[in-house]
N, C-alpha and C positions, 0 to 999 in steps of 0.2 A: 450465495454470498461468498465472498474469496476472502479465502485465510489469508489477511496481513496482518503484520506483527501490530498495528496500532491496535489491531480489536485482540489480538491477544491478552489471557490471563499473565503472564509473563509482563506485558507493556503497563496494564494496569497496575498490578502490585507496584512495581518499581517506581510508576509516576506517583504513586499516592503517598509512598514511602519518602521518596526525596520531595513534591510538591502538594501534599495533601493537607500539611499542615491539621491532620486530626480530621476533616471533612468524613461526611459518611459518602461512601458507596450509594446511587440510586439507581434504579431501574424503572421501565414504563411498559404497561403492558400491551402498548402499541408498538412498539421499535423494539425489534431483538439484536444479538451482539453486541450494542456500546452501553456502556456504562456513563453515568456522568457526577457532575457533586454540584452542590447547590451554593448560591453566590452568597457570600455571608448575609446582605443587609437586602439585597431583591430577590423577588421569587426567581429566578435565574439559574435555570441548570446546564452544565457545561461539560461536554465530554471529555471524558477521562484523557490526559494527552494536551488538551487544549489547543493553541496555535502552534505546538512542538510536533502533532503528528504529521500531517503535510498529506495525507492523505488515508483515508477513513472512509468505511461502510457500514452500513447496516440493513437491515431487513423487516419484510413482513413474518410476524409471527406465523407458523406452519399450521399452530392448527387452530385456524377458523379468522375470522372476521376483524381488521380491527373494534379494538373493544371502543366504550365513550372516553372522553374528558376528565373524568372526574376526579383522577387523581393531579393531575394537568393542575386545576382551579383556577389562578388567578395567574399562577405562573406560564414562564415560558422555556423553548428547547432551545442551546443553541448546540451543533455540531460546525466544529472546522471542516473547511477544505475538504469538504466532499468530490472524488476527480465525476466528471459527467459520465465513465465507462463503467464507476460503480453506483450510480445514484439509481435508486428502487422508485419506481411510480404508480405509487399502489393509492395515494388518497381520491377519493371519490367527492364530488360538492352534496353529498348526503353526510358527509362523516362532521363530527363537529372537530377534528382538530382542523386546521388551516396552517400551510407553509409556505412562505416565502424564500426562495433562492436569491442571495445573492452573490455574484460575483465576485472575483477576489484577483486570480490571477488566471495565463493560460499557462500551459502545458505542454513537451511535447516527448513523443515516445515514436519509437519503432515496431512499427509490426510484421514478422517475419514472414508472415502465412503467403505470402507469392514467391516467395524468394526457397529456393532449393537447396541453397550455399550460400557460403560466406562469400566466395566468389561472384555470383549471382547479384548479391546485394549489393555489392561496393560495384557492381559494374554499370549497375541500374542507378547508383545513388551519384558517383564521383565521377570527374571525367577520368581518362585514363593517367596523364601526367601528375593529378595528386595522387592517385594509386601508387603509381611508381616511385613518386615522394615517400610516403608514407613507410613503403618496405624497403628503400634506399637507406631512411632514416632507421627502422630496425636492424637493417646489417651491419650497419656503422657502429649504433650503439652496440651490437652486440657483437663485433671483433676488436671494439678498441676498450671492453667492460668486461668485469664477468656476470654477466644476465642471467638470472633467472625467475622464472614465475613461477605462482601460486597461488592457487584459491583456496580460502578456507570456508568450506562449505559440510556443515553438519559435524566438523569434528576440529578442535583445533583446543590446544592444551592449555593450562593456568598460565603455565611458565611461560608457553610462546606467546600466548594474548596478551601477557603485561609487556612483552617486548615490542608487540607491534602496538601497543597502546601509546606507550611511552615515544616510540617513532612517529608515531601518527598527530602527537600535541605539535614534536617537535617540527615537525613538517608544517602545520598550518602556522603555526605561530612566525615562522621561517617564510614564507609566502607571505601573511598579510602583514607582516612587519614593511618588508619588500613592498606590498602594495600601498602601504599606509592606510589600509581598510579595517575597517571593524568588524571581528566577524561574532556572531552569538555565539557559535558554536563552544566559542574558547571562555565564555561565559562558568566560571569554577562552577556554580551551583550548575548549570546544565551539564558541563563535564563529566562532572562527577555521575549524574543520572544516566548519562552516555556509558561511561566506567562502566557499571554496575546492569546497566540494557544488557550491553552488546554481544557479551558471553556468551549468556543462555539462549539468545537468538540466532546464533551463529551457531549453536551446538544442536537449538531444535529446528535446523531449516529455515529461520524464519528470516535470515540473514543471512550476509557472507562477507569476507574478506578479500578483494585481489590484490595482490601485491608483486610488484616488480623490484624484485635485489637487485644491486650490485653488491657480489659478495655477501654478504650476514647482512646488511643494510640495505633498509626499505628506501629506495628513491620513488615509490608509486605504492598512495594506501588509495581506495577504493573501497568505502564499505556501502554496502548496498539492503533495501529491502529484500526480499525474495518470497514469493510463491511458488510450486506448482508448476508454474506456465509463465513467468514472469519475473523480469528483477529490475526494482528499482532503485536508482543513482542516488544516494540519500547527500554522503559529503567524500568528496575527490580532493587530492591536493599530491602535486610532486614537487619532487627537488629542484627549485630553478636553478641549479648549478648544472642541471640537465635538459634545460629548456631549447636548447639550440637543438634537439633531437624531436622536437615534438611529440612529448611522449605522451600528452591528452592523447593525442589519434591513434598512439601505441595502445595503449590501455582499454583503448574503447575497441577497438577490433577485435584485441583479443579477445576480451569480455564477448563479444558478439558471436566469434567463431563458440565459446561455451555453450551458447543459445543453440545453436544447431548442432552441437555436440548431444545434448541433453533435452532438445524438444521443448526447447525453453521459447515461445510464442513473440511475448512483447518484452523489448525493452526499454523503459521510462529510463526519459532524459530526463526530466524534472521539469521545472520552474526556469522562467526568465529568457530572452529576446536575446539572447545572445547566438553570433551568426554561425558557430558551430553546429550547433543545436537543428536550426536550420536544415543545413547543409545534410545532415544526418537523419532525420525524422521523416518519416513516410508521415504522420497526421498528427493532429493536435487537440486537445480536451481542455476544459476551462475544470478549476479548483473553483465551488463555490461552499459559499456558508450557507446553514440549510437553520432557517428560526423556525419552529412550529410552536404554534398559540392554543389555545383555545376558544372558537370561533363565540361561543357563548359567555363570555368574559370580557368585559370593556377593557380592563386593567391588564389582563391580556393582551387584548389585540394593540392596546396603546403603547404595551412594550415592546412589542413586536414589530412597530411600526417605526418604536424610534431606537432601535437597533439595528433594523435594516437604513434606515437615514444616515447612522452612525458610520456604515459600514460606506456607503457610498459618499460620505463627504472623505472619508478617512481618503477612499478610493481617487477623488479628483486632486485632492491635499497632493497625492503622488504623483500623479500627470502632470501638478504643475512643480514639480521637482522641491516641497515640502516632505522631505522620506525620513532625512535622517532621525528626528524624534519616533518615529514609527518603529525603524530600523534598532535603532538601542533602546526601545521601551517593549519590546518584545522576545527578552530573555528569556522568560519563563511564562507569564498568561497573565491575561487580559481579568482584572476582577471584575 
């Protein structure tokens, strides 16, 4: 099972504290690592995190057999945005739980494992003249600025995180103003739960900050997941006063040269069909919802059935370019 900060004790408390609204804590003794809380008025239990984590694991219990149903009964499991690299395939058609996957979004990441160098990568991935773009565009910024960078990984102060905090609101708000876009993120109640995350996650590993100064000023915040062997792109945003420099492709190289600095495996682009993403990603993994029922339960399985229904009309609603209700009705979770 891989240590990410959603199955972290760290992720839980804080989600229960800003969106728990008093809910108890449950657990089951067939699925280890996630926690979940139970839907006020259905038997409906829902992982801690909700549709805020974006990516989530769990496992089979180590010692011995999935156990029966019975604590299950009538109810049913949902976990978000399970990626297809951590999803566990341990049920048997002898066991009475029953799960259905479904679909949500894809995914796309980098896997370093062929690649020797940064050099290597970008040479295999880009043709040569965006190469030449790309560190054209770093010289420039970096003789006509004063540049520098920074990762904050595993250690980073009160003082300095409320100032990259306070940079990092002003920056996206400064970008989707620009864009005339809505984003959650900037959502006060999630904000705030962000606030209060990202510290401690930063301090134990479980996250990071990169950032590119000019000067005492962040023009590039980058906070990401991080495991082990891996970091994930969670929310990006730079200074479009700095946009003629291309500094997405700054940022992300550099981050990448880190990976081969530190034996750092994959790196998750995230979410979304954007032609970046593309252009950069050796492979791609689908986010699905994972419902488990109880096979011996009608009331069960009838939930189960019309939550997976839910999920795929919500699904086509999107295809046919009905999103924005989806879009600002997914601040915080789904009751």
């Amino acid at each position: 099972m891989k240590d990410i900060a959603a199955n972290s004790k760290i992720y839980s408390s804080t989600w229960l504290k800003h969106f728990g609204n008093g809910l108890i804590e449950n657990k089951f003794n067939f699925i280890d690592h996630i926690s979940f809380v139970k839907n006020k008025i259905l038997p409906i239990y829902i992982n801690i995190g909700k549709n805020l984590s974006l990516g989530i694991s769990y496992s089979k219990p180590l010692n011995g057999p999935i156990e029966n149903a019975k604590k299950l009964k009538n109810g049913v499991i949902l976990i978000y945005h399970v990626p297809t690299y951590y999803s566990p395939d341990f049920l048997n058609h002898n066991n009475a739980i029953g799960l259905h996957k479904i679909y949500d979004s894809t995914g796309y990441l980098i896997d370093f494992k062929s690649f020797d160098s940064l050099d290597s990568y970008l040479k295999t991935t880009l043709s040569q003249s965006r190469i030449k773009k790309i560190q054209r565009n770093k010289r420039l910024l970096e003789s006509r600025h004063d540049i520098s960078y920074k990762w904050y990984y595993g250690e980073i102060s009160e003082t300095e995180y409320e100032k990259v905090f306070e940079s990092f609101r002003k920056l996206l708000e400064k970008r989707y103003d620009d864009k005339q876009e809505y984003n959650r993120h900037l959502n006060d109640h999630i904000w705030n739960f962000y606030h209060e995350l990202f510290f401690p996650l930063i301090n134990t590993k479980n996250a990071s900050f990169y950032i590119i100064y000019n000067g005492s000023e962040p023009i590039s915040i980058c906070f990401n997941y991080n495991t082990p062997d891996s970091i994930k792109g969670a929310i990006s945003v730079f200074d479009i006063d700095f946009a003629k420099y291309e500094i997405g492709n700054m940022y992300l190289t550099n981050q990448f040269e880190i990976c081969f600095e530190n034996n750092i495996r994959i790196f998750d682009l995230g979410l979304g069909n954007y032609g970046y993403k593309n252009r950069w990603s050796t492979d791609t993994y689908t986010l699905d919802h994972h419902v488990f029922y109880n096979k011996n339960s009608i009331i069960s399985r009838t939930l189960a059935k019309g939550m997976q229904k839910y999920f795929q009309t919500k699904l086509e609603l999107k295809k046919k370019g009905v999103k924005n209700i989806f879009v600002k009705n997914q601040n915080v979770q789904i009751e």
